[in-house]
C-alpha positions in Angstrom: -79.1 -21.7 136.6 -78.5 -25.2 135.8 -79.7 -28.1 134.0 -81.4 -31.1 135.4 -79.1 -34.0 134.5 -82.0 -36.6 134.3 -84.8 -34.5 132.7 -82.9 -31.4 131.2 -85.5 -28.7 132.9 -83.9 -25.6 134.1 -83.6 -25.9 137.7 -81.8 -22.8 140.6 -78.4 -23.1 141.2 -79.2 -23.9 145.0 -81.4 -26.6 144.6 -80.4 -30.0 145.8 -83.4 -31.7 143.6 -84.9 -31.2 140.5 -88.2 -29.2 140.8 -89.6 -32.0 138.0 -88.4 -35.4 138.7 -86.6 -35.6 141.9 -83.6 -36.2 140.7 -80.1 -34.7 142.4 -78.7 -32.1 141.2 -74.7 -32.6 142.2 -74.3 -30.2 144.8 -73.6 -33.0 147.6 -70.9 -32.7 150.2 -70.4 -34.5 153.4 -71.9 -32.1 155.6 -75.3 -31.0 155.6 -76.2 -28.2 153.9 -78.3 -25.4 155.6 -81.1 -23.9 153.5 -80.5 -19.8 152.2 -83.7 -19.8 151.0 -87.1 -19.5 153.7 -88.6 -23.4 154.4 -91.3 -22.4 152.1 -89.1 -22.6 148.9 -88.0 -26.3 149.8 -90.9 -27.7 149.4 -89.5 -29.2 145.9 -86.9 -30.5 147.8 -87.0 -34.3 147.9 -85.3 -37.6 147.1 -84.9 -38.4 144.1 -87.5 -41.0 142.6 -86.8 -43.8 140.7 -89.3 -42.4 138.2 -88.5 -39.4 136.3 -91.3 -37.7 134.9 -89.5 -35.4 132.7 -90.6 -35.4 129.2 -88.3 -37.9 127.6 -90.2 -40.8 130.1 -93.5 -40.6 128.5 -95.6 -43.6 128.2 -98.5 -44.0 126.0 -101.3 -45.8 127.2 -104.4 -46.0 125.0 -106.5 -48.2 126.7 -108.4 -44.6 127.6 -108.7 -44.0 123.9 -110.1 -47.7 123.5 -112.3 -47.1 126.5 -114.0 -44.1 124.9 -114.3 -45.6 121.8 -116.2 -48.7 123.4 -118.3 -46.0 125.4 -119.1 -44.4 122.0 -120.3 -48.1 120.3 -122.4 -49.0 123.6 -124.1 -45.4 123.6 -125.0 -46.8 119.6 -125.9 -50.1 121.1 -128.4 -48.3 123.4 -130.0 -45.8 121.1 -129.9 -48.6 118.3 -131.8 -51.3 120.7 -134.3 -48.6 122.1 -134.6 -45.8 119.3 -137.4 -44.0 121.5 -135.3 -43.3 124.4 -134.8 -39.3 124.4 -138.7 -39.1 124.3 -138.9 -41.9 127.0 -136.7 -40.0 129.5 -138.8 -36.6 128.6 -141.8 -38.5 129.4 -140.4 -39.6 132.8 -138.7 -36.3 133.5 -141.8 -34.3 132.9 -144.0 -36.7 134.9 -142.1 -36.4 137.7 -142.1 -32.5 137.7 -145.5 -32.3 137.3 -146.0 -34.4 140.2 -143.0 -33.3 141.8 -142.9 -36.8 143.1 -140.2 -38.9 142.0 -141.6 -41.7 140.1 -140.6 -45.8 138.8 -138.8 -45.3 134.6 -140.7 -46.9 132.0 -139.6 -50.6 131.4 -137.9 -49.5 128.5 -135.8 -47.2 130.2 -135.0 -50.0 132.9 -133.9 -52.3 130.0 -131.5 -49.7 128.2 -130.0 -49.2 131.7 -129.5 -52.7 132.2 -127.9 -53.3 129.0 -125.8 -50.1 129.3 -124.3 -51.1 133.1 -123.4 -54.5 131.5 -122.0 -53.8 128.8 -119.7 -50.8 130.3 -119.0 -53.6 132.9 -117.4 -55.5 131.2 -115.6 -53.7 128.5 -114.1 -52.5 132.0 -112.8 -56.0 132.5 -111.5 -56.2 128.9 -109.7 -53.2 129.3 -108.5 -54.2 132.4 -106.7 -57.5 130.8 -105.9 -55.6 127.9 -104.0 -52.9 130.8 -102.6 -56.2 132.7 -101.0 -58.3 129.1 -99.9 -55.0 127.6 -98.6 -52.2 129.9 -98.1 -54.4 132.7 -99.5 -51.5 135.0 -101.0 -54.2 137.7 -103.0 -51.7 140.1 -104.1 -49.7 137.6 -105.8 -53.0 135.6 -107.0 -54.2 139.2 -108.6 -50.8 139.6 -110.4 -51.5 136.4 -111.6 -54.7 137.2 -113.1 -53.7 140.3 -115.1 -51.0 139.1 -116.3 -53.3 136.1 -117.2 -55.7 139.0 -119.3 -52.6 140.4 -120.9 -51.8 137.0 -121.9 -55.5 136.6 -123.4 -55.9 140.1 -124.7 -52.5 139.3 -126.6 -53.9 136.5 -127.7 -56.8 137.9 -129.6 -54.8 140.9 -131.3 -52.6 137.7 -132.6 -55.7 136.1 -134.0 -56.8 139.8 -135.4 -53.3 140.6 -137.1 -53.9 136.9 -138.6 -57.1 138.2 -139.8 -55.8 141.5 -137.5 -57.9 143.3 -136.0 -55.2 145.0 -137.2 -51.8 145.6 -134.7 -49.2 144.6 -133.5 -47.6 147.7 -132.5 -51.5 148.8 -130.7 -51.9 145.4 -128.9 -48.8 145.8 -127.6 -49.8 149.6 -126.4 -53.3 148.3 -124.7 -51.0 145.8 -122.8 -48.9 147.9 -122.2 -52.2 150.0 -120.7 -53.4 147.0 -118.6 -50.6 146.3 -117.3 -50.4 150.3 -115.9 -54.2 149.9 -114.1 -53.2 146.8 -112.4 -50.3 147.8 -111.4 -52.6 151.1 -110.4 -55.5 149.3 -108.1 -52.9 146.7 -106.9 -51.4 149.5 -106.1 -55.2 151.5 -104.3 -55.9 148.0 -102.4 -53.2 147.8 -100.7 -53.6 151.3 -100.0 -57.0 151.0 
């Protein structure tokens, strides 16, 4: 048994690599070593990463702990703006079983969605810039600011549907059209 150099886990005394963080182990020579273990066991065997995720490389992000909290003050927002909402959604719920057809949400209902996609919208693009300024994880915060992008256009499709602009199915294709440009346009980034 040996010690990981890099991340001090207890790694086998033929392993090349770290099990945890990739790192080498000192066992190098010039010639290439043949495996004594089956294939199977190798499978931990890699190059080491310039990353070592052993416990001593811990970073805290708490823009997750400032998400939730903003979650928490928009679901007060919600219930404080519409205080009738649980027995809204009963109503709804139970007209639609009855019926067994599905069936258009009071206004009201429309409204506290509305609000609710908006508002989680963009406290996504806070915390993106808030993940951009202060941990200066890039793709992360880009992820972030797409999918407040898709919460926004989200809401902005509820508020249409409410207006009988659009019917629902259409807002929920332009949507997922939405969605499908993002995820291109991340990905597009990304390699470039």
């Amino acid at each position: 048994m040996v010690n990981c150099p890099k991340c001090g886990k207890v790694a086998e005394k033929d392993d090349l690599f770290c099990r945890f963080c990739g790192a080498s182990l000192g066992h190098e020579t010039d010639a290439p070593q043949k495996p004594t273990q089956p294939a199977e066991d190798y499978r931990y065997a890699k190059e080491p990463e310039e990353y070592c995720f052993g416990e001593h490389e811990r970073h805290t992000d708490l823009t997750g702990l400032i998400s939730f909290g903003i979650f928490l003050l928009i679901i007060g927002v919600i219930f404080v703006t519409n205080p009738n909402i649980g027995a809204q959604l009963n109503t709804w719920a139970t007209k639609m079983q009855n019926t067994q057809m599905l069936s258009r949400p009071p206004q009201e209902i429309i409204n506290s969605a509305v609000l609710f996609f908006a508002v989680i919208g963009l406290s996504e693009l806070l915390i993106s810039g808030i993940r951009s300024l202060t941990y200066k994880r890039r793709w992360r915060a880009l992820r972030t600011a797409f999918s407040g992008i898709a919460l926004i256009t989200f809401s902005y499709l509820i508020y249409l549907y409410g207006k009988r602009v659009l019917g629902w199915q259409i807002a929920l294709a332009y949507e997922i059209l939405v969605i499908g440009l993002l995820v291109i346009l991340y990905a597009i980034v990304r390699l470039l």
